[in-house]
N, C-alpha and C positions, 0 to 999 in steps of 0.2 A: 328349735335348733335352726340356726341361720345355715343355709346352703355356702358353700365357698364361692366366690369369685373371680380368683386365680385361675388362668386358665390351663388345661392338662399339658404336661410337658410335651415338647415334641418327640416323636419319637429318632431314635439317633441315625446319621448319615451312612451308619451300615451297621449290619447284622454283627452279632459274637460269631467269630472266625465264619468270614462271608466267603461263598464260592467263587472262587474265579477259574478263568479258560483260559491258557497259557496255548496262543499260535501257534507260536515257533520254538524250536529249542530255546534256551538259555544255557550260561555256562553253569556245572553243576553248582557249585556255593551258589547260587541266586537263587534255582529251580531248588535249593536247600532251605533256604530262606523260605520262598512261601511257601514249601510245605509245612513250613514251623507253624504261618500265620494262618493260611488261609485252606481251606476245604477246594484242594487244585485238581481240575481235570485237564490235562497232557495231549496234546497233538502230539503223541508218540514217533511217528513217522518222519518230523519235521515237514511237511511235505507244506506248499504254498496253497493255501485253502482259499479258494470263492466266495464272497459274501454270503453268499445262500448256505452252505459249509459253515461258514463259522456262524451265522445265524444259528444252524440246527444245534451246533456241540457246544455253546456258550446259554442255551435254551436254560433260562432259570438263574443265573449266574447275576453277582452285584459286581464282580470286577473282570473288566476283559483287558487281556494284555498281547497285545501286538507291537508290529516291528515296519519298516518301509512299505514292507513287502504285500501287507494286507490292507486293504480297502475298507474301511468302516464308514456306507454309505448312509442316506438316510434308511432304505429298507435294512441295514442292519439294524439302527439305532430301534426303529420300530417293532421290529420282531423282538427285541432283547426288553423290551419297554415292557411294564415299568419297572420289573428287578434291576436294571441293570443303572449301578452309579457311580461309575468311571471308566476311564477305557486310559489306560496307560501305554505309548508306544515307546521303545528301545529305540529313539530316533531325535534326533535336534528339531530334523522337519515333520511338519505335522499336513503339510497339502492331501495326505489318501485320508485324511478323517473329515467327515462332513459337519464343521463346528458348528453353524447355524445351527442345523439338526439337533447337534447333541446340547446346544443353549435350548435348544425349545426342548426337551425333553428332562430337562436337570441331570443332565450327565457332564459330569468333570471329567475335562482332560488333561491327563502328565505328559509332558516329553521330559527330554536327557540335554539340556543345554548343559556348558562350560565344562563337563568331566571327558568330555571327548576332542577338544580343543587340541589337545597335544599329540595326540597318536593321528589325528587329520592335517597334521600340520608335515609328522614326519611323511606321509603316504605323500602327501603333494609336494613335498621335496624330494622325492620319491621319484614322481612322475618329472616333476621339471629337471632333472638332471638327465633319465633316460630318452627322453625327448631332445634333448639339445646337446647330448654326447652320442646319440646314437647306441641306445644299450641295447636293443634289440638286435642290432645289427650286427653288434660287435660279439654277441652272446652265441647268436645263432651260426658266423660265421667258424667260432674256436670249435662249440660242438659238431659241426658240419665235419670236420676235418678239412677242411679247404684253406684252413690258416697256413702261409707260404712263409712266416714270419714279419719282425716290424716294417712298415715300410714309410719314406717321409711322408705321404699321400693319402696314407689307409683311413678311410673312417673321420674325416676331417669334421667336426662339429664346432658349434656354438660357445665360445667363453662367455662368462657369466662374469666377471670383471667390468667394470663401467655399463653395462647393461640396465636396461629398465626393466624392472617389474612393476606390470599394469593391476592391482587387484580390484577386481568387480565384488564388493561387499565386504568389506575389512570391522564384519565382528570378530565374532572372537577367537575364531577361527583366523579367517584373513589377519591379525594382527596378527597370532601365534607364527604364522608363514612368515609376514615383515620380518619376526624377530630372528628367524633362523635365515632367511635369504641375506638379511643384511651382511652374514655374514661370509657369503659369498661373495661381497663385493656388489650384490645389485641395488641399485637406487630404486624406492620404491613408491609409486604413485598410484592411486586409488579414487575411486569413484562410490559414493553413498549416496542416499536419499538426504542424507545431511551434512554437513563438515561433521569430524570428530574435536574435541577438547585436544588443545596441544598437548596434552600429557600423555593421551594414549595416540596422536598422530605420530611422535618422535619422530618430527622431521620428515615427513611423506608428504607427499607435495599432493592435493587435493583437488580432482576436476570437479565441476560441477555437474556436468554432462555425463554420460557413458563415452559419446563419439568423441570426445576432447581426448578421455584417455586411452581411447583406442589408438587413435593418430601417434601415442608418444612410447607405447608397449612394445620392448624388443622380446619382453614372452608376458600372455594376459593370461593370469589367473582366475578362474570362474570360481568363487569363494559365497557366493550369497547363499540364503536362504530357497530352495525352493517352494513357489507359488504362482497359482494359474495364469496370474498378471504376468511371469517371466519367460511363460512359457516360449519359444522360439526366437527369444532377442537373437542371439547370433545367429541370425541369418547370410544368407548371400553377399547382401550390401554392408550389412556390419562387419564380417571377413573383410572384405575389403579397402576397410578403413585401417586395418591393423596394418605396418610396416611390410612392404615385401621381404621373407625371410622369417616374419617372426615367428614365436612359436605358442603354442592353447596348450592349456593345463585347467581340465575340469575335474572339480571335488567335489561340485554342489548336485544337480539333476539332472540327467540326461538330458532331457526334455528344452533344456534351456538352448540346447543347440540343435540347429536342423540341420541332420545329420549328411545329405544328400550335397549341401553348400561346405560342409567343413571335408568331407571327403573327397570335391571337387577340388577346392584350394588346397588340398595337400598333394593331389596328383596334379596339378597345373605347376605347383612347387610355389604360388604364390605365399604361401604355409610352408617352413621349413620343417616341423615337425609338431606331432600331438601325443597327449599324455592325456590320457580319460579312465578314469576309475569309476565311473560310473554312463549308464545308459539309456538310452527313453524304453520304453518296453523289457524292460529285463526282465527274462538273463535273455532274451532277444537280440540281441546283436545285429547292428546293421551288417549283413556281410560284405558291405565296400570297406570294413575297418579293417578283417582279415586279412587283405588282398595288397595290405599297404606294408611295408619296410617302415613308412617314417610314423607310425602311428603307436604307441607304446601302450597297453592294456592290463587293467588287473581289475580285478573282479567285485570291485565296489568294498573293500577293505580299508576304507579310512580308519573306521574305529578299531580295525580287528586286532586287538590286544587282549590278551586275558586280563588285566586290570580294568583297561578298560570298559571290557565288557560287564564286569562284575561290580564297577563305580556305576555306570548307567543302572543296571538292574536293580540295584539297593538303592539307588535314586528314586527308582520310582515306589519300593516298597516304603522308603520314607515319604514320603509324598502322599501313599495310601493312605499309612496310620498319620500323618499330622491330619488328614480331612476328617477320619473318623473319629479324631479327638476335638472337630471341632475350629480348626487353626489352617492358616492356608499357606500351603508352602511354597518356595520360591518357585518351585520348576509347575506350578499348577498356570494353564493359560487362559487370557480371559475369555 
């Protein structure tokens, strides 16, 4: 009898219905969803877990699913090693996961590009409007009871008519922004790692530099990617280069702005006003942002839509099953 020479199959990229450790809540139809697929253990509490934390409660597990919020360092990836073969985050950015690491270990990882484009687009319409109309001010003054009625002077802001919009990262996000800014009358100018194809520039005028389009920004929107290389570009001297008057509109990472330089320029007024939805140390808060009238705040809520949230989460349980079948799906990074 001849021995076979074909050699044994491999065995498959994840278990029949594999465990996974769910971080952070999810909205229910998602948290619905992988209980269908998978054997899920619940961070109950929602509460913001420690690497050392989600190391212990993900102990055993082939899928771990986190969010911004959670750090998946190398000593995660090693402690979870070798069960563990994917780690899926609810997030576009992926900067708190240690991808090296997780290349040396054969661990895949999902994020959530393109289904959260439009609900990031409205927040930072959002933000650029109450920043350059003053809604804080105008908010706080009606509830106050201090409102004396109209007057020609009250609350004077910023028209958005012939105005420039600066966008620092015009994916796919920053375009969704162009498309609804333009309709306020802003002209829209942008800064990337590369020109874009005229089809999706539509007419946006293209620096090559960051400091080019800083010079011409009557409000800059902070639209990139977050990652370690961005960390503190607006600084001191780069405020500086923006228009006096103009005004910041961040949606990407706290971190990208030193907070200490942007909260100087808004009380020197060289900064007429800020709109930040998001923070470096969150939910940390510099407390020089409280302290300010012209700085408009909300709670890192780009995505927060119930569709939203529930296109990300099925995103990434599609992304699951296409690996486990073998097949590699869009939103899987290299």
């Amino acid at each position: 009898m001849t021995a076979s020479s074909s050699s044994p199959p491999s065995p498959p990229f994840l278990p029949p219905r594999p465990s996974a450790f769910l971080c952070r809540r999810f909205t229910p139809a998602v948290e619905a969803a992988l209980h269908e697929r998978f054997a899920l253990r619940v961070n109950e509490d929602d509460s913001i877990l420690a690497p050392a934390e989600i190391a212990r409660r993900a102990a055993g597990c082939s899928i771990l699913l986190v969010t911004a919020t959670e750090t998946v360092d190398a000593g995660v990836l090693a402690a979870l090693a070798p069960a563990l073969r994917v780690v899926a985050t609810l997030s576009v950015g992926f900067d708190h996961i240690d991808r090296a690491a997780a290349r040396a270990a054969g661990v895949r990882v999902l994020h959530t590009p393109d289904v959260l484009s439009d609900a990031c687009a409205e927040i930072a319409l959002m933000l650029l409007l109450n920043a350059c109309r003053r809604g804080l001010e105008a908010d706080r003054l009606v509830r106050s009871g201090a409102w004396a009625g109209w007057a020609p002077t009250q609350l004077l802001g910023l028209g958005l008519v012939g105005r420039t919009l600066g966008i620092f990262g015009m994916g796919r996000i920053g375009r969704a922004i162009a498309v609804r800014a333009r309709g306020f009358g802003l002209s829209i100018h942008y800064h990337n790692r590369s020109r874009l194809d005229p089809a999706l520039e539509q007419g946006a005028s293209y620096h090559a530099t960051l400091d080019g389009l800083l010079g011409h920004s009557d409000i800059l929107m902070i639209a990139a990617p977050g990652a370690p290389a961005l960390r503190g570009t607006f600084d001191a001297a780069r405020l500086a280069r923006l228009p006096r008057g103009a005004v910041l509109v961040n949606i990407s990472r706290g971190d990208l702005v030193d907070d200490e330089a942007l909260i100087a320029a808004l009380r020197e007024g060289h900064l007429r006003g800020a709109g930040l939805d998001v923070f470096a140390n969150e939910p940390h808060v510099h407390p020089g942002y409280r302290a300010l009238d012209n700085v408009f705040l909300s709670p890192h809520i780009g995505s927060a839509t119930t569709e939203t949230r529930d296109a990300m989460g099925l995103l990434l349980i599609d992304g699951i099953e296409m690996l486990a079948a073998g097949r590699v799906p869009a939103n899987l990074l290299p």
